[in-house]
PAKETI-537191 format. One line per field, with one value per residue (C-alpha): x, y, z negated; residue in three letters. Coordinates in steps of 0.02 Angstrom, whole numbers. Layout:
c1 X/...
c2 Y/...
c3 Z/...
resn ala/...
//
This chain:
c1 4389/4187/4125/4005/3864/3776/3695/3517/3424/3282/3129/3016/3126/3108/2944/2838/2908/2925/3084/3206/3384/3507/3603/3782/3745/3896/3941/3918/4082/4158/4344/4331/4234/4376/4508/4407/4409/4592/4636/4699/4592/4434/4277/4249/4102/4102/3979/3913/4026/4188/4204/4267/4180/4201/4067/3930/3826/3696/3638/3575/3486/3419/3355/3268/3199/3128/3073/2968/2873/2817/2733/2664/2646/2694/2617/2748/2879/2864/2825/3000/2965/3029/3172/3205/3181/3292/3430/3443/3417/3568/3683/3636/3698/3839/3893/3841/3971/4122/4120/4209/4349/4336/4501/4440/4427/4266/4105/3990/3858/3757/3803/3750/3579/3573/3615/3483/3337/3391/3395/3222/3156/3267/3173/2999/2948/2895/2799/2925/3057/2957/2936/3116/3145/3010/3107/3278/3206/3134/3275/3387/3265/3269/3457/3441/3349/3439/3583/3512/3464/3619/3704/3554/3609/3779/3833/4004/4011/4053/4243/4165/4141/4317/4404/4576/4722/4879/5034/5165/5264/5114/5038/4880/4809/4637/4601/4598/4410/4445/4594/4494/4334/4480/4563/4415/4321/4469/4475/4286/4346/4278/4204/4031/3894/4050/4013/4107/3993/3961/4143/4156/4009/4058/4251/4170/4073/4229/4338/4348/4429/4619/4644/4829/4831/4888/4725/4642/4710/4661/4486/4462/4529/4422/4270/4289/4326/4154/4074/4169/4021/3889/4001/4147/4209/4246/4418/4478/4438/4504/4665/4669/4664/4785/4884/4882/4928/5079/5120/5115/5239/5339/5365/5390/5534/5651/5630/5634/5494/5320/5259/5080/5013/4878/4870/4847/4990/5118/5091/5237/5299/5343/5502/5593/5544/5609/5786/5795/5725/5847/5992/5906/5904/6088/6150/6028/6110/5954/5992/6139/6239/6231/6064/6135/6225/6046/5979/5861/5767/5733/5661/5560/5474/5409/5318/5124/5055/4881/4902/4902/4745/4737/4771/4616/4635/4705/4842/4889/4890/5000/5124/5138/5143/5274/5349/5388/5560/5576/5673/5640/5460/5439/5390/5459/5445/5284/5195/5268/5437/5429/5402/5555/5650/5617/5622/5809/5862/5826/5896/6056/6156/6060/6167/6036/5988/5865/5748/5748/5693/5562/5495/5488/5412/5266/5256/5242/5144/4994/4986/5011/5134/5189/5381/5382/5383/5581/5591/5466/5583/5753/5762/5874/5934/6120/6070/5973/5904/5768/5733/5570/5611/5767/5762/5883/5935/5972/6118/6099/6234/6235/6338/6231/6089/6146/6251/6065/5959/6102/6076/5898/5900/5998/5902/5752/5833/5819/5654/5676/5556/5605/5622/5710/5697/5732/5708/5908/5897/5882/5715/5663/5776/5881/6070/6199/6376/6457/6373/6304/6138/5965/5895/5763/5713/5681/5530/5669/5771/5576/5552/5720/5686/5518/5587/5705/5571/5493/5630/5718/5566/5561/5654/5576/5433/5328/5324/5465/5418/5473/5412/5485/5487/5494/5447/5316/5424/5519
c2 3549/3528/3410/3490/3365/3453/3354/3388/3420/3316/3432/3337/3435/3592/3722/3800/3993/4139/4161/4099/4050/4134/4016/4085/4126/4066/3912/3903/3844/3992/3929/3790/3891/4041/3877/3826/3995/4022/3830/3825/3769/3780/3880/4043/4152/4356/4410/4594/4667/4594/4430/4288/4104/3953/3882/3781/3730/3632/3818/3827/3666/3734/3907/3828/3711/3824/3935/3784/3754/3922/3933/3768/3742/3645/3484/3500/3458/3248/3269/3190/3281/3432/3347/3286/3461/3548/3414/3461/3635/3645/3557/3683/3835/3774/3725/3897/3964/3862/3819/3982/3936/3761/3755/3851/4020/4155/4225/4355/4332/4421/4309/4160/4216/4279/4114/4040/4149/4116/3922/3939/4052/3919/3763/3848/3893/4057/4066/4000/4122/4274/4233/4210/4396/4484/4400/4459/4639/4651/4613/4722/4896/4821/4826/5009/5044/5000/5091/5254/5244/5195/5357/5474/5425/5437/5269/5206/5035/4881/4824/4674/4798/4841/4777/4773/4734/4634/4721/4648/4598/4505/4657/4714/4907/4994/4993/5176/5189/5388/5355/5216/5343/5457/5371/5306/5470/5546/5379/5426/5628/5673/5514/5512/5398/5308/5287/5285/5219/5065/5010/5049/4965/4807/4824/4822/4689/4579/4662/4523/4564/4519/4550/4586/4751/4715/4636/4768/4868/4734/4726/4899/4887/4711/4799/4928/4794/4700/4863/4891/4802/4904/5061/5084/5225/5109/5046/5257/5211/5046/5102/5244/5121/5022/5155/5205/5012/5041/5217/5125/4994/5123/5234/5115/5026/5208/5272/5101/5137/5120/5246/5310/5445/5535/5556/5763/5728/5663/5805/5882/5718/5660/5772/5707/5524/5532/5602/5436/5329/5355/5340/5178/5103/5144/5062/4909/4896/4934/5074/5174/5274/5421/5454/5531/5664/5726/5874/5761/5888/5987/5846/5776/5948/5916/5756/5794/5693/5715/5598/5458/5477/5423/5256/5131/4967/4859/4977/5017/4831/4777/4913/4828/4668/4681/4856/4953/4918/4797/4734/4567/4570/4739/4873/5055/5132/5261/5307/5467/5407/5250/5396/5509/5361/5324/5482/5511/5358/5426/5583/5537/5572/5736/5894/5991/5804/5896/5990/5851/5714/5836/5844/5645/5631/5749/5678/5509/5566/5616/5455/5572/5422/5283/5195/5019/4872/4859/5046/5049/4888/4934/5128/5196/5033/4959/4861/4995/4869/4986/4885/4788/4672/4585/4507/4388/4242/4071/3992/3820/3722/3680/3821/3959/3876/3854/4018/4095/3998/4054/4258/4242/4187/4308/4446/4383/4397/4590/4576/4578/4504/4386/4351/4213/4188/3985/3996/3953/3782/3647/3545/3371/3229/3359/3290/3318/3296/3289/3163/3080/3080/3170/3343/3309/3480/3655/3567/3477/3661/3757/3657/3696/3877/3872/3782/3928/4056/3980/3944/4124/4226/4449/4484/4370/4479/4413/4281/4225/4298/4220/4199/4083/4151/4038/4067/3992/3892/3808
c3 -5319/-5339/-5204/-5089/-5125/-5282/-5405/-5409/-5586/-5623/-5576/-5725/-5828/-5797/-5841/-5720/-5742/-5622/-5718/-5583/-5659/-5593/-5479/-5528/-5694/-5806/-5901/-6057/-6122/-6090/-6093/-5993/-5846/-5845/-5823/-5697/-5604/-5608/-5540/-5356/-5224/-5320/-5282/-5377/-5393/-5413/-5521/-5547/-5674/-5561/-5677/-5592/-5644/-5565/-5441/-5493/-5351/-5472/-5541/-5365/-5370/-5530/-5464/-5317/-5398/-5519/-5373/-5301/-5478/-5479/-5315/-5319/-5525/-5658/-5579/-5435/-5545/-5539/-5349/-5259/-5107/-5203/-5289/-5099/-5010/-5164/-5126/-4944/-4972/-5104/-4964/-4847/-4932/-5002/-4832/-4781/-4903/-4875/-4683/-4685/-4819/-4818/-4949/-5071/-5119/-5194/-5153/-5234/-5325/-5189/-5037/-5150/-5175/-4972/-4943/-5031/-4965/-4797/-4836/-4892/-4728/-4617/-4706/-4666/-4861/-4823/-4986/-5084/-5002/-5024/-5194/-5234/-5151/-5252/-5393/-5335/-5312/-5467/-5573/-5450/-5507/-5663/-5694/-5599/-5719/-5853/-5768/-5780/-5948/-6010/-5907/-5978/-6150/-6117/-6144/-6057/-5984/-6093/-6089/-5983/-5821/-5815/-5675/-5679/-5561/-5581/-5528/-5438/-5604/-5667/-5781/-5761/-5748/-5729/-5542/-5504/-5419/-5412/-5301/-5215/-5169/-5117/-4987/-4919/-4915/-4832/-4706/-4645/-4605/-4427/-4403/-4330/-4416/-4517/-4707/-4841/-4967/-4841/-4834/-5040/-5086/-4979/-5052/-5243/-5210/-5191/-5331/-5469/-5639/-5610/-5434/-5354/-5319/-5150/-5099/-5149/-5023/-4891/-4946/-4892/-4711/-4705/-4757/-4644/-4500/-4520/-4490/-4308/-4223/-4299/-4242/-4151/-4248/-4404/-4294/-4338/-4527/-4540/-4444/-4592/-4742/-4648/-4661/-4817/-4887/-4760/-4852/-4990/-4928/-4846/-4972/-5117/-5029/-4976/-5161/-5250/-5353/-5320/-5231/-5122/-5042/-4972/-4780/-4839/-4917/-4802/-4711/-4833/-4876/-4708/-4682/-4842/-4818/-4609/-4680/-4827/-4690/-4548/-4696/-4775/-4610/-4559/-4712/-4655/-4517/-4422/-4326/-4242/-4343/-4220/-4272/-4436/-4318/-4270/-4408/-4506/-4597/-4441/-4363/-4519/-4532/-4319/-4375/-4369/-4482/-4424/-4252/-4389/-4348/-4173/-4209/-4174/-4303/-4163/-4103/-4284/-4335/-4171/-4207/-4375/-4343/-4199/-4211/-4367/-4417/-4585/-4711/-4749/-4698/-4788/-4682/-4708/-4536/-4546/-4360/-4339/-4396/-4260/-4127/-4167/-4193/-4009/-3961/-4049/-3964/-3798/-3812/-3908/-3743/-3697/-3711/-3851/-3946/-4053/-3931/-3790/-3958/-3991/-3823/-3804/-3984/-3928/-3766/-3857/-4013/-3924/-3822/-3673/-3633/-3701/-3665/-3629/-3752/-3749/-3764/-3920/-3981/-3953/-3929/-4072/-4148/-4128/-3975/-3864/-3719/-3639/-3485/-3467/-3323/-3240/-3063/-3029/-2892/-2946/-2845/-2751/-2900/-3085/-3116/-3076/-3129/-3303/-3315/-3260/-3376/-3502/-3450/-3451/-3645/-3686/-3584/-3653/-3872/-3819/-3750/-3579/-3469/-3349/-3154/-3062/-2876/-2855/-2662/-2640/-2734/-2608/-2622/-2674/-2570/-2503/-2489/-2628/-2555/-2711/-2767/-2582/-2701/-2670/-2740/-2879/-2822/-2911/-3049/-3173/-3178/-3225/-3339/-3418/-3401/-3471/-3642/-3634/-3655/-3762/-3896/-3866/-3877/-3858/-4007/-4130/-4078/-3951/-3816/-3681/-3532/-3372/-3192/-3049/-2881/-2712/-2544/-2441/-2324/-2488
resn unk/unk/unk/unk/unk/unk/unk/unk/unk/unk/unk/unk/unk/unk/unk/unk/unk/unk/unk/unk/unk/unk/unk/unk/unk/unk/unk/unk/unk/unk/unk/unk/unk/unk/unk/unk/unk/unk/unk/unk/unk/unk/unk/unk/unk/unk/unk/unk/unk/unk/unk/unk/unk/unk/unk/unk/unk/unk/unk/unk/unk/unk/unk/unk/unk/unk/unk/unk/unk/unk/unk/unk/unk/unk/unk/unk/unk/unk/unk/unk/unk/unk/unk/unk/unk/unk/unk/unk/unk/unk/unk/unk/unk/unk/unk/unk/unk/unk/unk/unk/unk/unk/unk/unk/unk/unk/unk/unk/unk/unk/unk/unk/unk/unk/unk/unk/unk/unk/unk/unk/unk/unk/unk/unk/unk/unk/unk/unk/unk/unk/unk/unk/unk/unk/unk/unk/unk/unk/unk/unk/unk/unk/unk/unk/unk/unk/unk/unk/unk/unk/unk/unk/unk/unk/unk/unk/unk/unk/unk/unk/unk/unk/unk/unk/unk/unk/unk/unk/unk/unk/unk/unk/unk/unk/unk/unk/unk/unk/unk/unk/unk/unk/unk/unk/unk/unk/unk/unk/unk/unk/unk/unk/unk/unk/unk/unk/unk/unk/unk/unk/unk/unk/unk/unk/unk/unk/unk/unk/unk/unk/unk/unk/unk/unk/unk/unk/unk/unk/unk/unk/unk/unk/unk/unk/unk/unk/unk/unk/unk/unk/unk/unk/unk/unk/unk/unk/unk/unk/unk/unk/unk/unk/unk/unk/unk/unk/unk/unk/unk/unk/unk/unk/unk/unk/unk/unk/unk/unk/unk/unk/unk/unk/unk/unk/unk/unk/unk/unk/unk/unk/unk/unk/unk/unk/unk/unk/unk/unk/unk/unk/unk/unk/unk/unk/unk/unk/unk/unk/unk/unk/unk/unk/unk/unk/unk/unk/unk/unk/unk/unk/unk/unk/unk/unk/unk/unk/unk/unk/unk/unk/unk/unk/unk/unk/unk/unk/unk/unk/unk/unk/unk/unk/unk/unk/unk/unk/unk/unk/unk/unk/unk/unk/unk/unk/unk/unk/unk/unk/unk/unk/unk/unk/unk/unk/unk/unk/unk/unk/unk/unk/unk/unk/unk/unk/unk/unk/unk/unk/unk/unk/unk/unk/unk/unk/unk/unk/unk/unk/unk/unk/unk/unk/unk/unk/unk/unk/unk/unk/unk/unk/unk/unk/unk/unk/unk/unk/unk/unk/unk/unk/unk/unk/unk/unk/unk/unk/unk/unk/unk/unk/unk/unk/unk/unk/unk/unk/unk/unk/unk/unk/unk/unk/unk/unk/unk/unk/unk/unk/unk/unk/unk/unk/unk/unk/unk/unk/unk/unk/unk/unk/unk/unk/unk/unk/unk/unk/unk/unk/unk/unk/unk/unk/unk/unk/unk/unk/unk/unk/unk/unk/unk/unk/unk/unk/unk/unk/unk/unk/unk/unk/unk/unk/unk/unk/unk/unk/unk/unk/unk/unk/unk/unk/unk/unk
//
């Protein structure tokens, strides 16, 4: 890894120019800079046409320094007060850029050269600063420019502006920008001042040639995150792109080959996917058998695949993180799917199964209502614990205080939420006859129970919950 301390160029060296050196332009050595790139924990720069370098924070010391001279002139150059102000200024904004990922990892070629201008406004070298943006806009029309000309003459890009992705097995594809524009475009739908090209013009400004294909994915729903503050309606299109990476997940693992779709078209997908799913997860192991009594297809063609689109980023992400039945950490429980499979759960005893899972699935669909956590858990599966709380009484002896702490753990593996009234065990220096000792009191036994919670969590899922209960007078 490059240290963070740059080492500063010697300004006598360099010529008075308004031709500012780009401070992540490459190495020369070509080889040795794309082995630098690739190397773990090192810093890697994104340049314009999606090539990944590695990071050279002396090219900054170079560009400022080459910034100063032309303001102030070639006679600046043997000044150390520049040499000294460059130094300091070069620490700056490469602590600017990895504070954030201190242990390694890339930035664009744009956030490099922010970076720098606000260094320069921050150190009070206005001048210099405004110089260094005229130069940045300049050469920014310039390559618009040179843009348009190339498309008026009908000129495709160079090989070098191909990005491409590396699959899974370690090949590498085209990234598919229609597909990209596609899902995004369909992501932003209804949404009120929500942009597409803002979320796709921050997510291709962190494509670098050879990304995994997963991350791309990921970018998207992060760019479209960063823009929640700016507008709340961006948590509708992030939820979106989450979902379509989880399609992708989804689908992929119930027809064992990769696999995606549209959200326009799962509304005809859905029904053939719910029938594979229930079956895949039967043979998992995952859910109750009786669920393959139910008449799949009719219920895979009720699943509206538009109230994907209810889903805010955080309720989307939670779902995923805690709910959505997996397979060793892969995910292939869709939204809709989750809700019948609820819904089927709670009507499996109902005289007409198929109407009454209908009704709940609507019911819960629209977010009319929403079952508890253990419902949302458990509903459906081989162990169908719907309860959310247990109250129970601890006896005054070690027998019902450790056959209690032993119910509450296993309450608690089906995420159930705890609560134990204590009052009956006898306080601090109370008499034990069996022993003709004294009561440490109810403290030693809370702390047991608390260590309880916390090593049997909700299912693996989420927290131990647990509260004590005493009366006043205790």
């Amino acid at each position: 890894m490059q240290s963070n301390t740059p080492n500063t160029p010697n300004p006598v060296s360099q010529p008075a120019s308004t031709n500012f050196t780009d401070p992540t332009s490459p190495n020369t050595n070509a080889d040795a800079t794309s082995l630098a790139a690739t190397a773990p924990g090192q810093y890697r720069l994104i340049r314009r046409n999606g090539k990944v370098t590695a990071f050279d924070a002396e090219k900054i010391s170079i560009a400022m320094t080459k910034a100063f001279l032309a303001v102030e002139g070639g006679n600046a150059a043997a000044s150390n007060r520049i040499h000294e102000i460059v130094k300091q200024l070069t620490q700056d904004v490469v602590d600017a850029l990895t504070r954030r990922i201190p242990d390694g990892g890339t930035f664009h070629i744009e956030d490099v050269q922010d970076q720098v201008e606000l260094a320069l406004m921050r150190g009070g070298h206005h001048q210099i600063s405004r110089a260094y943006v005229i130069y940045r806009e300049e050469h920014a029309r310039a390559r618009a420019s040179a843009l348009a000309e190339q498309q008026q003459h009908g000129k495709t890009e160079t090989p070098e502006s191909t990005i491409n992705v590396t699959l899974d097995d370690g090949g590498t594809q085209p990234l598919d920008t229609q597909r990209l524009h596609e899902i995004v475009s369909e992501a932003c739908v209804g949404l009120k001042d929500v942009s597409a090209s803002a979320i796709l013009e921050d997510t291709e400004r962190n494509l670098f040639d050879g990304v995994p294909q997963k991350d791309v994915a990921r970018m998207l729903v992060m760019s479209a995150r960063t823009l929640i503050e700016q507008q709340p309606d961006y948590s509708y299109a992030a939820a979106r792109l989450l979902l379509d990476d989880l399609r992708t997940e989804a689908l992929s693992f119930i027809y064992n080959v990769p696999s995606n779709a549209t959200q326009s078209e799962m509304q005809t997908q859905y029904a053939s996917y719910f029938t594979h799913y229930i079956n895949r997860a039967v043979d998992l192991e995952l859910l109750d058998p009786r669920l393959q009594e139910f008449n799949l297809e009719y219920l895979g063609k009720q699943l509206d695949a538009s109230r994907d689109h209810l889903f805010t980023y955080l309720g989307l992400q939670t779902l995923y993180d805690r709910y959505f039945i997996h397979s060793e950490d892969t995910r292939f429980e869709l939204p809709q799917a989750f809700f019948m499979r609820v819904a089927m759960g709670l009507a499996i005893n109902e005289i007409n199964r198929e109407e009454s899972a209908i009704e709940f699935y609507r019911l819960l669909s629209s977010f009319d209502f929403m079952s508890s956590t253990p419902t949302l858990f458990n509903s459906g599966t081989l162990r169908p614990q719907l309860s959310s709380c247990y109250l129970t009484t601890i006896s005054d002896d070690l027998d019902g205080i450790f056959s209690s702490i032993k119910d509450d753990a296993l309450l608690s593996k089906y995420a159930g939420g705890l609560g134990n009234d204590w009052t009956r065990v006898r306080g601090m220096g109370a008499h034990i006859k069996g022993t003709n000792g004294k009561s440490q009191g109810v403290v030693p036994f809370l702390k047991v129970a608390n260590d309880t919670a916390v090593a049997v969590n909700q299912g693996g899922k989420r927290k131990g919950a647990m509260c004590a209960y005493l009366e006043t007078w205790h």
